[in-house]
Every structure is written in structure tokens, then in C-alpha cells.
C-alpha positions as CSV (number, residue, x, y, z in Angstrom):
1,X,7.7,40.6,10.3
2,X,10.7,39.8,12.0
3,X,11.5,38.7,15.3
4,X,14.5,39.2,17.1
5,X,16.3,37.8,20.1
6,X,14.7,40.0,22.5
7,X,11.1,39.4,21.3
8,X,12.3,35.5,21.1
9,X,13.5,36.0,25.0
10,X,10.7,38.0,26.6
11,X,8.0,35.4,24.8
12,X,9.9,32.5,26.2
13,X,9.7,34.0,30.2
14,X,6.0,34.8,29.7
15,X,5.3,31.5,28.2
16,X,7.6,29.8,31.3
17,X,5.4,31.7,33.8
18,X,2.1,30.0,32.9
19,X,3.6,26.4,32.4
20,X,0.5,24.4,32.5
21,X,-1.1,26.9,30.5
22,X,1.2,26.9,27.7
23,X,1.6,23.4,27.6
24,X,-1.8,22.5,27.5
25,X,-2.5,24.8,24.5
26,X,0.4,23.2,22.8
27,X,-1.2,19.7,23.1
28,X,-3.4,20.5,20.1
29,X,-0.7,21.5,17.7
30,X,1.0,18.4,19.1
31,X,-2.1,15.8,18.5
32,X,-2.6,18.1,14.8
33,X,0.9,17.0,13.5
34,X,1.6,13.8,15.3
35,X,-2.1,12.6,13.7
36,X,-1.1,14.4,10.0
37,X,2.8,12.2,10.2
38,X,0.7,9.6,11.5
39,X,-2.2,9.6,8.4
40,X,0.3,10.1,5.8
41,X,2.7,7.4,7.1
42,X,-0.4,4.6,6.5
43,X,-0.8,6.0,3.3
44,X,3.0,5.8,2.2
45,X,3.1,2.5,3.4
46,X,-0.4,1.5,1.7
47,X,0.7,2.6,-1.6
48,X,4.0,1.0,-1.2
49,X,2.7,-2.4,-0.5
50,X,0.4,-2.1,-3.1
51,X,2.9,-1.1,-5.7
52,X,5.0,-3.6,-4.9
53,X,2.1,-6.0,-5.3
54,X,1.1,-4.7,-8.4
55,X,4.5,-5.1,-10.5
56,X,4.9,-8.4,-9.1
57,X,1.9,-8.9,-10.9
58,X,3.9,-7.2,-13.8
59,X,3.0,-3.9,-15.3
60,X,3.8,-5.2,-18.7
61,X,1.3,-8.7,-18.0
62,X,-2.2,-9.5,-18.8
63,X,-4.1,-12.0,-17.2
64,X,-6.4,-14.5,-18.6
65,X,-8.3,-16.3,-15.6
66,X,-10.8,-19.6,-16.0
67,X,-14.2,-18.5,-14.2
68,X,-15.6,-21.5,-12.6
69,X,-19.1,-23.0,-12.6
70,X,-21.0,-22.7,-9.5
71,X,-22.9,-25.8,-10.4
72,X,-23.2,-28.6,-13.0
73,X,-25.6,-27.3,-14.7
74,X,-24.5,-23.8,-15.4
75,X,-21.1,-26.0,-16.3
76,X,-23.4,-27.8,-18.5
77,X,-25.1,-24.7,-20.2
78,X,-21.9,-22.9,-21.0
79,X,-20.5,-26.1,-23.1
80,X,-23.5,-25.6,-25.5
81,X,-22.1,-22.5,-26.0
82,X,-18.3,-22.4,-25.3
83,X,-15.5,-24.3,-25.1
84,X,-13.6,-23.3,-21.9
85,X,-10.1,-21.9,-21.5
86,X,-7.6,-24.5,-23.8
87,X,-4.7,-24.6,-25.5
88,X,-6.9,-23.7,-28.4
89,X,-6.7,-20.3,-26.8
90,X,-2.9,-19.8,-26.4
91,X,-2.4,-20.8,-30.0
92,X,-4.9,-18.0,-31.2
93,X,-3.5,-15.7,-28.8
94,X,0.1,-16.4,-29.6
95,X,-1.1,-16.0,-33.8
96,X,-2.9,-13.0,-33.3
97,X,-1.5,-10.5,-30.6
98,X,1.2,-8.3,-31.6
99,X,3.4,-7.2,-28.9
100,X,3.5,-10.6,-27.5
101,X,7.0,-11.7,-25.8
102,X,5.8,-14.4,-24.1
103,X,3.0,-16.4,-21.8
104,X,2.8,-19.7,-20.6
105,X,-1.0,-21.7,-19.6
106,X,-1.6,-22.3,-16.3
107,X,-3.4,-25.3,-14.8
108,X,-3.6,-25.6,-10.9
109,X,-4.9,-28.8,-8.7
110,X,-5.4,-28.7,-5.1
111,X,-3.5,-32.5,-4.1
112,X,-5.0,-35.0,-2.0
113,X,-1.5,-36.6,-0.3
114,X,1.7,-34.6,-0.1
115,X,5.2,-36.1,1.3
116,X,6.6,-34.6,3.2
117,X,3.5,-34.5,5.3
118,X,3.0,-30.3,5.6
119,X,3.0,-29.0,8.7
120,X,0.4,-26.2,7.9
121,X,-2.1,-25.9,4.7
122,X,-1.9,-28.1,1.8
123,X,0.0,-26.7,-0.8
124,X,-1.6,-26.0,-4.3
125,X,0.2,-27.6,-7.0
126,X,0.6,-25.2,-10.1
127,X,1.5,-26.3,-14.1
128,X,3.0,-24.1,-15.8
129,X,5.5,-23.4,-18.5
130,X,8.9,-22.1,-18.1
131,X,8.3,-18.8,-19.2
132,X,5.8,-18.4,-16.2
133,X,9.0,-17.3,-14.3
134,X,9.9,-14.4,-16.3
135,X,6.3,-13.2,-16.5
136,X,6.0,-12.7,-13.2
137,X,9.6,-11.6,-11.9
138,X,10.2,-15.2,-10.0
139,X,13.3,-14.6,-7.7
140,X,15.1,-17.9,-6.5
141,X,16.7,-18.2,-3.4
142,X,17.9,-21.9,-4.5
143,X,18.4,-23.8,-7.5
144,X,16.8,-22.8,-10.8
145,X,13.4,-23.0,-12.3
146,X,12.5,-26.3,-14.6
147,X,13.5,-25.8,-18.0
148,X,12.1,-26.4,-21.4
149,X,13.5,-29.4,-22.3
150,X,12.0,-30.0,-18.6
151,X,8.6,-29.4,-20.0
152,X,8.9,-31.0,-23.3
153,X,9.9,-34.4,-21.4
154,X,7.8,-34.5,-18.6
155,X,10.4,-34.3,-16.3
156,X,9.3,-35.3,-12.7
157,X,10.7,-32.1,-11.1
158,X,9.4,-29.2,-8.9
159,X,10.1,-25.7,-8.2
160,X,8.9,-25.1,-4.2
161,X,7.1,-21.3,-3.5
162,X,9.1,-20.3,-0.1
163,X,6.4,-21.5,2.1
164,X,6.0,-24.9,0.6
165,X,9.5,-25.6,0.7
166,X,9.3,-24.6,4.8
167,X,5.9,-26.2,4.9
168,X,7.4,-29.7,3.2
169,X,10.8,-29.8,3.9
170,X,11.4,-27.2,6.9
171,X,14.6,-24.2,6.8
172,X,17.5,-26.3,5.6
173,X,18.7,-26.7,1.6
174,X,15.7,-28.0,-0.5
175,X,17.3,-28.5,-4.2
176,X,18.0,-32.8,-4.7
177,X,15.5,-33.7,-2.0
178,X,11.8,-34.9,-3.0
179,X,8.4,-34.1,-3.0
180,X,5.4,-36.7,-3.7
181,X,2.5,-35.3,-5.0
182,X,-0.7,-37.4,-5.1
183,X,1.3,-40.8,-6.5
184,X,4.4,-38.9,-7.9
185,X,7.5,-38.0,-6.8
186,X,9.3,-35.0,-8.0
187,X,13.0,-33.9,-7.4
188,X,13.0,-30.1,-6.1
189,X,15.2,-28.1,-8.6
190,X,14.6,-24.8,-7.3
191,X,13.1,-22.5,-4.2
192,X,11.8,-19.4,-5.0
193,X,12.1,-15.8,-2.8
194,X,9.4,-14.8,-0.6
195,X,7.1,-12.9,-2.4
196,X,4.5,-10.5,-1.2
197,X,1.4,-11.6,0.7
198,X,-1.1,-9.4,-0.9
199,X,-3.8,-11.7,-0.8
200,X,-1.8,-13.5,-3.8
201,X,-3.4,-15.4,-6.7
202,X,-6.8,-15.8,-8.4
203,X,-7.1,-19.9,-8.4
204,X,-10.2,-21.1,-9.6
205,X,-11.6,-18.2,-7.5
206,X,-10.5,-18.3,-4.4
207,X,-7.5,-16.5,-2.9
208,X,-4.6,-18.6,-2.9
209,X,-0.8,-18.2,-0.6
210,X,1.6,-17.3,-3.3
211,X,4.3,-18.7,-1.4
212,X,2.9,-21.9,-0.7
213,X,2.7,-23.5,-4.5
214,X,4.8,-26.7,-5.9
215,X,5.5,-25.6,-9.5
216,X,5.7,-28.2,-11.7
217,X,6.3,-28.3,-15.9
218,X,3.0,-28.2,-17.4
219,X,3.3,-31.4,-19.7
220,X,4.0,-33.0,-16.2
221,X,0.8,-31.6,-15.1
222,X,-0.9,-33.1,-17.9
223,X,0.7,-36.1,-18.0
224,X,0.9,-37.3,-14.6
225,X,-2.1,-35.6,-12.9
226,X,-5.9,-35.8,-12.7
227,X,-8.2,-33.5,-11.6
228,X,-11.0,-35.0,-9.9
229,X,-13.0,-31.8,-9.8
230,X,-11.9,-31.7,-13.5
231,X,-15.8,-32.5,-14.7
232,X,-16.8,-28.8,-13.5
233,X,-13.6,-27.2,-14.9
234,X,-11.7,-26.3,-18.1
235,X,-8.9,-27.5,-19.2
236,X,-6.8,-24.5,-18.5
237,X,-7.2,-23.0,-15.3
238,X,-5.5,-19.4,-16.9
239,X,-3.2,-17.9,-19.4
240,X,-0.5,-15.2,-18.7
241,X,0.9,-13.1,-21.5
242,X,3.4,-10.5,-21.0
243,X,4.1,-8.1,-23.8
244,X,6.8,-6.2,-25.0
245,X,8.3,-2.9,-23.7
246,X,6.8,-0.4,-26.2
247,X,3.1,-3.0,-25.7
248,X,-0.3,-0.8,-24.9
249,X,-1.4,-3.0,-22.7
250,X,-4.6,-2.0,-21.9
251,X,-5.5,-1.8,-25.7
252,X,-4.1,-5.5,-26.0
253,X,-6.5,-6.2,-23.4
254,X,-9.1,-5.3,-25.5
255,X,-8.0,-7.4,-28.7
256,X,-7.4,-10.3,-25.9
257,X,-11.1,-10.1,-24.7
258,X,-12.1,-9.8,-28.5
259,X,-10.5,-12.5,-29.5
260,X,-11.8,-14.9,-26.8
261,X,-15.3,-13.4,-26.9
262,X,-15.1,-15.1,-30.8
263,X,-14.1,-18.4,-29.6
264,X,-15.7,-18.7,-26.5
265,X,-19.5,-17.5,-28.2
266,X,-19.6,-14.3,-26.0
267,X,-19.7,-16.7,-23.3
268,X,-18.5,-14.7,-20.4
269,X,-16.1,-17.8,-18.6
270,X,-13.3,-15.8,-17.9
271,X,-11.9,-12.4,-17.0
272,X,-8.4,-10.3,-18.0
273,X,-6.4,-8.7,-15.4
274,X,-4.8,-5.7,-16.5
275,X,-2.0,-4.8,-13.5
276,X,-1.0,-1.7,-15.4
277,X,-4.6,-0.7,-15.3
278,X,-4.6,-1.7,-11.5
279,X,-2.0,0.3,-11.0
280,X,-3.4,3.6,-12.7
281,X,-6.6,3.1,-10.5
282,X,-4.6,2.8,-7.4
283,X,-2.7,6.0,-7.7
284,X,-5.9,7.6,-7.9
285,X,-7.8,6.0,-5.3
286,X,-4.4,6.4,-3.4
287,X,-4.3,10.5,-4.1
288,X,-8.1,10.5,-2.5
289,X,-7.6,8.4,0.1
290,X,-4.5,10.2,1.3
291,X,-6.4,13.9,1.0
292,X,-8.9,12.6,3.2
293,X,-7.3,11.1,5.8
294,X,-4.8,14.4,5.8
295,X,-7.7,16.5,5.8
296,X,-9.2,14.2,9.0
297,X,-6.2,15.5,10.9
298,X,-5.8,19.0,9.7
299,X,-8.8,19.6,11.6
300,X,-7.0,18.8,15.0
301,X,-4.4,21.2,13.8
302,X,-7.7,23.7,13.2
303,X,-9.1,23.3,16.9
304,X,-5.1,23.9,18.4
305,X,-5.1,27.0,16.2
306,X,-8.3,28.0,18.1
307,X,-7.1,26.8,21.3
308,X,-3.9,29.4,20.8
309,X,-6.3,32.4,19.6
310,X,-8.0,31.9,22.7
311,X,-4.9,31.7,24.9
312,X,-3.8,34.4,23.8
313,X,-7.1,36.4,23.9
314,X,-7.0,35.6,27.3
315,X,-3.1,36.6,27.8
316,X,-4.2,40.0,26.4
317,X,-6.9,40.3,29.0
318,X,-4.4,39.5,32.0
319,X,-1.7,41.8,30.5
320,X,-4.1,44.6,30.0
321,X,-2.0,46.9,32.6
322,X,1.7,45.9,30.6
323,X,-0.1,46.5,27.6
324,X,-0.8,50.2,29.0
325,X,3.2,50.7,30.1
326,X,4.7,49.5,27.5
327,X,2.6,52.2,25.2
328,X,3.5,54.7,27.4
329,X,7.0,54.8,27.3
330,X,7.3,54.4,23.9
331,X,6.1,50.9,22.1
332,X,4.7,51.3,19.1
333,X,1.6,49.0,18.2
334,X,4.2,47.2,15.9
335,X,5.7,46.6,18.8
336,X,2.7,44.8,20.9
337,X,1.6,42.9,17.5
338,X,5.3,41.7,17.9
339,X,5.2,40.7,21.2
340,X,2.1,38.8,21.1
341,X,2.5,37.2,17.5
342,X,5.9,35.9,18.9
343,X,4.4,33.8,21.3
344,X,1.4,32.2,19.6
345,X,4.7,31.1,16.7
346,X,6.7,29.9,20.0
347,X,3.8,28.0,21.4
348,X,2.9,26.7,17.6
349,X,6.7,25.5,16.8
350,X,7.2,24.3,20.4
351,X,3.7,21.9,19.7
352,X,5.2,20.9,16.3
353,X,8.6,19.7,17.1
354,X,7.1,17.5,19.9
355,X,4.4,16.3,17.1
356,X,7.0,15.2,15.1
357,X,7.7,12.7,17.6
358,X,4.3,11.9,18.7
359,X,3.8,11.0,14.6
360,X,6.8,8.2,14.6
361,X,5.5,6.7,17.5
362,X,1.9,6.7,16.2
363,X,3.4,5.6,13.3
364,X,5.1,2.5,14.7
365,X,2.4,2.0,17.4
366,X,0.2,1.4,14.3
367,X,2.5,-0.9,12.5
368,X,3.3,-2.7,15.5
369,X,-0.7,-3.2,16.6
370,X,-2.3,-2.9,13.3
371,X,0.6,-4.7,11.5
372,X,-0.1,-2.4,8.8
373,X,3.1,-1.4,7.4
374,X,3.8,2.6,7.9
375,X,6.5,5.3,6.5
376,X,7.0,8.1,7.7
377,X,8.4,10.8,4.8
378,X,10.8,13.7,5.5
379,X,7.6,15.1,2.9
380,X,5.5,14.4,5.6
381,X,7.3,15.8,8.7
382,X,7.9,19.0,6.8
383,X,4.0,19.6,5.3
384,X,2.7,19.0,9.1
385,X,5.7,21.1,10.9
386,X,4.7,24.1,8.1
387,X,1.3,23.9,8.2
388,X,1.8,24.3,12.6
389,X,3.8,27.5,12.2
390,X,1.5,28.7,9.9
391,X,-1.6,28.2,12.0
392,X,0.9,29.6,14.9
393,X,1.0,32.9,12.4
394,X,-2.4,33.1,11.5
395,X,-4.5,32.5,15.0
396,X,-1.7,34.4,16.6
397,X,-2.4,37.6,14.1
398,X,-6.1,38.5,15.8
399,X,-5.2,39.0,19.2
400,X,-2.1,40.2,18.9
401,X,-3.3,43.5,16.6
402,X,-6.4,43.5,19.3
403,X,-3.6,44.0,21.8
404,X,-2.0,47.0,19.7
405,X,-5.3,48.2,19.8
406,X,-5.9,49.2,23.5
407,X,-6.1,52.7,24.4
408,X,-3.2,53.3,26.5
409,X,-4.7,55.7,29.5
410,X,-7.1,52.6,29.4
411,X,-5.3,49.9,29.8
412,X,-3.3,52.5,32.8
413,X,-6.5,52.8,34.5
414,X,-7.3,48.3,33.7
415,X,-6.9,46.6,37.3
């Protein structure tokens, strides 16, 4: 059907006569897409954050994890059975998984005395080998991470998360300056990037700040430190592997689990994170949780569509006696259908255009309240601007033909 500038113009003066009217009806189609740009902008920025969470974890790592004890004695009744997390571990990893391009143990200890006092939370102090900053994508803003020959003498020397180093040391150039940690001083080598605050790392089971962590070689660790809470704990706190480019890692998961199932007894005392797997299960969960929410706010778009049907129902009523002239000099039913379809489509693209802007403000009125990130997709504008013209055309369609329909001498004789 097509409308021409005539149709476009007459629909426009009817509309402009009943202003209220019009705009009220249009306030549905307006609510329909600004909640639709609105849904699907939480859900773009959902699945962005968590992607970006997820391949800092790295797509290409799996993740060994120490599970603690709750008490001494279920501490006690796992050693008659298994060892715990060790180095013993990473050797029989390191022999036995192929695909392997590197990992690094991982002990953490939560410090009694850091100087520079910090001005917020203690900061977690984390051993690790060099090759912990490739596994997990470690950006520095300063310096550079400790090195192996670092590691393999014990070097007193610390890499600061971004928060630590603000936490310790406050905004200004970190790299030379020192850090004592319980009775040790270390000299800060490097400051890492922000990275994101998704909830950040599994330490001994609790959720720890990724940003607020002194890094330290792991022979350091070993040498230099003591864990007082040591008694209820192994003697690594994790392992992190990453694997090669062409790697299954979710099959090397399973050898992984094998393997330490063997050593460990079937003793369950630890778990393996798979992020590729994470991210697999968050594109679907973020597929469903994106229908939903669209289909939560299709249904304001449904009640508008109504809300124009009966409009225009109503229009049809009141223009009963036009209806009646314009048959009888010479309209065609086309002609009403027309008429009428043109504007329920006006009304429906009128209530979509100022959707679109009611959907980026609801989008940053939620990011700015919420402070749940939001994006709003030219995907997104387009799906919820269609699917308003569409339900413009469809719940226009009824009343319009019911128009056509009315017996000219009729709608003459209609007061």
C-alpha cells in the first residue's frame, strides 16, 4: 500500500485537531520502544562487562583453586587421604598436559602490618611466578613485572595492583619507592592497569579486589613469609595454566581433574575454572535473558497497539458522516482503508521516534542510578522503531477496512 503526500497531509490535520487525543495514544508506543532500547541496552552492557571479565580471566586458562577446610578436623581428615595443592602438582601437570605454554603456582597471605599504612582495606599479598603476568593479560601502567632471575633469587621486590599502589603510596610515581610487608621491605618495580571489578578473584574462598594485590616472586613468598593460618591450608593456594592456541581446553580440563583426582585420592580439595567454558554458558544465559527482558517490553508495545485500534475505532465512529461523503463522490474503499491506515502508521512512527529518546535516557537514567553499565545499539533502536511501525500497520488494518465498510446512504443519514 502506498501512501502519498496527500494522504500523509490530510492524516496530519486530523491527527492535529484531537491533540491530546493523539498524543495520549502515542504514549504507549513511546513507553513500548523507550522500555525495548532501554532492556536491550542492560543487556549489551551486561554481556560486555562480563566478556570483558571473562578474557581477563583468559579464554585459553584453566584454573586450579585450593578448597579450604572449614575446620581442623575436616583439615585433618583430608590429610589421611590427600596431600593438598603443592609443587608436586605443577610438576605432574607440567610432565603430563600437552598443550601446556605455561602456568605459574599461586600462594596468597592476607599481611598483618603494611607500610605505607593503607588508607582503605589491607591489601592481599599474592606469590606468584613470572609467567602469572602473561596468563592473565597483566597491563602495566608503570615499571615492569619481577623477572625470573627475580624469582630464582628471592629478590625483595613487588609489583602493586592499581589500587594498592593508590591505597599505599597515593596517585604519584610508585616504581623505586617501598613497601613493607609484615617484616619485609620490597622495592615496587611495577604498577599494573586497572583491571575490571567483577567481583575479582577466588582467594582461599572469598572474593578478593583484583586491584588491591602486592605481587611478589613466589620463592620470595616462600622464603620470606609465613602463614599463620598455614596449619588449616596447603601449601599452594592455586595453579594457573594457560595453554596453547590450537589447546581444547575444556578437554584439558578434564585430564587436569584426572590427573589430580590420582594424586589427591579422589579427595575433592580443589576445583578447575574453565573461562572458555564460562564464557560458552554466558552467551547462552545471555541469549535468554535478553529475550525475556525484550519480550517484558514488547508487551507495552502490544497494549499501545491496542490503544491505537481503539482510537481509531473510535475516530471511525466520530467520522461516520465524512465517511458517507467521501463514498459518495467518488472514494473508493481503497481509499478510506488509506485514509485511516495512514494515521494509525503516523501516530505509530510519531510514538517511536520520541521512544527512541525516551530509551537513551532510560538508558543512562539506569546507568547513572543503578550504576549498571548500559549500551544502547543502532541494533536496538532499529528492532524497537520496526517493530512500532509494524504494530502501527497491523492495529491500524481492522478499523480502517471497518471504515471502508460503511454503507454510504448510512453513514449520510449517521448524525
Amino acid at each position: 500500500m502506498i501512501f502519498n503526500f496527500s494522504d500523509i497531509t490530510q492524516a496530519l490535520a486530523n491527527l492535529r485537531a484531537q491533540k491530546t487525543r493523539t498524543l495520549l495514544t502515542a504514549l504507549g508506543i513511546v513507553f513500548g520502544v523507550g522500555s525495548v532500547i532501554g532492556m536491550l541496552a542492560i543487556g549489551s552492557g551486561a554481556k560486555e562487562e562480563s566478556l570483558r571479565f571473562i578474557e581477563q580471566l583468559g579464554v585459553r586458562n584453566v584454573l586450579i583453586d585450593s578448597r579450604p577446610a572449614s575446620s581442623q578436623e575436616e583439615f585433618q581428615q583430608r590429610r589421611r587421604s590427600s596431600p593438598g595443592l603443592s609443587e608436586r602438582d605443577v610438576r605432574i601437570l607440567q610432565a603430563n598436559i600437552e598443550g601446556l605454554e605455561t602456568m605459574s603456582a599461586r600462594r596468597v597471605l592476607h599481611p598483618a602490618r603494611v607500610l605505607p599504612k593503607p588508607s582503605q582495606d589491607m591489601p592481599e599479598l599474592y606469590g606468584v611466578r613470572p609467567s602469572y603476568s602473561v596468563i592473565h593479560s597483566l597491563h602495566l601502567a608503570e615499571g615492569a613485572f619481577f623477572s625470573e632471575s627475580d624469582d630464582a633469587a628471592s629478590a625483595t621486590v613487588c609489583v602493586l595492583g592499581e589500587g594498592a599502589k593508590v591505597n599505599l603510596l597515593g596517585y604519584g610515581p610508585a616504581v623505586g619507592k617501598y613497601v613493607k610487608v609484615n617484616d619485609t621491605w620490597t622495592e615496587v618495580v611495577g604498577v599494573l592497569n586497572e583491571q575490571l571489578m567483577a567481583g575479582a578473584q577466588n582467594s582461599g574462598g572469598a572474593m578478593q579486589d583484583i586491584n588491591n594485590i602486592i605481587y611478589i616472586p613466589l620463592n620470595t613468598f616462600q622464603y620470606r613469609f609465613w602463614d599463620q593460618s598455614a596449619n588449616m591450608k596447603d601449601d599452594l593456594d592455586g595453579i594457573d595454566l594457560r595453554l596453547g592456541p590450537t589447546a581444547d581446553s575444556i578437554e584439558i580440563a578434564k585430564v587436569v581433574t584426572s590427573v589430580l583426582n590420582s594424586t589427591h585420592h579422589n579427595m575433592q580439595d580443589f576445583s578447575v575454572t574453565i573461562p572458555a567454558a564460562l564464557l560458552a554458558q554466558q552467551q547462552r544465559t545471555q541469549t535468554i535473558f535478553t529475550y525475556v527482558m525484550v519480550a517484558i517490553a514488547a508487551i507495552s508495545l502490544l497494549v499501545g497497539g491496542i490503544g491505537i485500534m481503539n482510537i481509531v475505532l473510535a475516530t471511525v465512529l466520530e467520522r461516520t458522516r465524512e465517511i458517507g461523503i467521501r463514498r459518495s463522490i467518488g472514494a473508493r474503499r481503497f481509499d478510506i482503508v488509506r485514509q485511516f491506515l495512514t494515521e494509525s502508521v503516523l501516530i505509530s512512527v510519531g510514538g517511536g521516534l520520541l521512544g527512541i529518546g525516551f530509551g537513551f535516557f532510560l538508558a543512562w537514567l539506569i546507568a547513572r542510578t543503578a550504576e549498571w553499565k548500559t549500551i544502547v545499539t543502532s541494533a536496538s533502536v532499529v528492532i524497537a522503531f520496526g517493530v512500532s511501525v509494524i504494530v502501527g500497520v497491523v492495529f491500524g488494518i481492522y478499523p480502517a477496512v471497518k471504515a471502508s465498510r460503511i454503507n454510504p446512504i448510512d453513514a449520510l443519514r449517521y448524525e
